[in-house]
C-alpha positions in Angstrom: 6.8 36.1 6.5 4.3 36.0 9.0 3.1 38.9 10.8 0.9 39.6 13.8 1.1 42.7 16.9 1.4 42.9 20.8 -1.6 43.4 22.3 -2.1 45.8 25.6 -1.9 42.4 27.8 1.8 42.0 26.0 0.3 38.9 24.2 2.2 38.4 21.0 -0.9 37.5 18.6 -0.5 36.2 14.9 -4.0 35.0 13.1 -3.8 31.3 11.4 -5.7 29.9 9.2 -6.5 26.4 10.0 -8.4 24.3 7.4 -10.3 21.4 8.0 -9.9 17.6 5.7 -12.9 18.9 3.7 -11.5 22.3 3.3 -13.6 24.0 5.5 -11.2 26.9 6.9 -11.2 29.4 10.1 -9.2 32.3 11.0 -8.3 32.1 14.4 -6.0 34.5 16.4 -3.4 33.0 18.6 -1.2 33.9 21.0 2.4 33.0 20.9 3.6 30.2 23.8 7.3 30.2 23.5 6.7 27.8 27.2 4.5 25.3 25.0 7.2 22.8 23.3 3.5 21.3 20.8 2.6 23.1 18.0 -1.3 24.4 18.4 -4.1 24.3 20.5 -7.6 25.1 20.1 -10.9 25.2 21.0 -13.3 22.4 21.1 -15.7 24.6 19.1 -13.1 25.5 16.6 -12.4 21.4 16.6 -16.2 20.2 16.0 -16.8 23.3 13.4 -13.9 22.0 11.3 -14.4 18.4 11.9 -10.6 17.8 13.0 -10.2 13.9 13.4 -9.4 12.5 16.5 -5.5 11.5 16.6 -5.7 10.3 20.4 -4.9 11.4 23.9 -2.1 13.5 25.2 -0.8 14.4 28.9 0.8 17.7 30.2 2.4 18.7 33.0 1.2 21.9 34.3 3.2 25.1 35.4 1.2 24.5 38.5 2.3 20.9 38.9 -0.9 19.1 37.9 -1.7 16.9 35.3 -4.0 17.5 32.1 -5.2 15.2 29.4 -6.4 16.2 26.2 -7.3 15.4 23.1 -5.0 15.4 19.7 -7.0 16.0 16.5 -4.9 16.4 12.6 -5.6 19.6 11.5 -3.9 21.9 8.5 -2.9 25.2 8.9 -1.6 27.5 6.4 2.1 28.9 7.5 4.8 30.7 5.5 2.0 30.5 2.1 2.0 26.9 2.2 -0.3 24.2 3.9 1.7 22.5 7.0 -0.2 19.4 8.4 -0.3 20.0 12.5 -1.5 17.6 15.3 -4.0 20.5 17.2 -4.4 19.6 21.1 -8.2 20.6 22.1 -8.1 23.1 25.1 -10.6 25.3 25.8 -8.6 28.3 25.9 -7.2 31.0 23.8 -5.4 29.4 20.8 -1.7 28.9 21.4 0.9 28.4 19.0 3.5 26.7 20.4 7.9 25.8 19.8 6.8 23.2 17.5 5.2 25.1 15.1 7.8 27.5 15.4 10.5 25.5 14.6 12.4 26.7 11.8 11.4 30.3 12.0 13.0 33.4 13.4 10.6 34.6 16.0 10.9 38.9 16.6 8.9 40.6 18.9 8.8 44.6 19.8 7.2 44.3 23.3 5.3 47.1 24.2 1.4 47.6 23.1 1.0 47.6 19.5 4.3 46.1 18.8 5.6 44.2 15.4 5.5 40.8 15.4 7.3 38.5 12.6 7.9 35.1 11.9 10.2 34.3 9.1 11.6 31.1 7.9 15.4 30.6 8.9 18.2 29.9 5.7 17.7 26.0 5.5 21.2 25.5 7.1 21.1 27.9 9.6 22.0 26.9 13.0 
């Protein structure tokens, strides 16, 4: 189980750790996007500091109607006690952990300041 809280901008937050191909790990605290159908974003500093390799480019369309590109690095993070391999898209923003990551899971959120929030893993043949 993963577990994180609401904070007083009712931002469901969880902290990651997200490891690098020569081990090198950061804790990073990212807020839950149940609108973002990828599975993590990050900083570009975050990116460089664990040497994330470059996977390609990727296009969104925003809320607002415009067009971004970014770019997709491989990245590891550790979820549920194991390591999960993730594509990360760079944004210079506050991390975001998107559907995909979630997938599989049983998101639960109290939502009001200082609320409990938990990811668990769902029965493997749950619908």
């Amino acid at each position: 189980m993963i577990r994180g809280t609401v904070s007083a901008l009712r931002e469901a937050l969880i902290t990651l750790t997200v490891r690098g191909p020569a081990g090198d790990e950061q804790e990073v605290e990212a807020v839950i996007d149940t609108g973002f159908d990828g599975l993590l974003t990050l900083p570009s500093s975050v990116i460089a500091a664990l040497q994330l390799p470059w996977q390609g480019r990727g296009r969104a369309l925003l809320g607002d109607g415009s067009e971004s590109i970014y770019d997709i690095h491989q990245g590891s993070v550790l979820w549920q006690g194991e390591p999960r391999r993730v594509l990360v898209d760079a944004g210079d923003m506050t991390p975001l952990l998107g559907m995909g990551l979630l997938e599989g899971s049983e998101l639960r959120i109290e939502v009001v300041e200082g609320g409990q929030v938990t990811i668990t893993p769902l029965a493997p043949n749950a619908p």
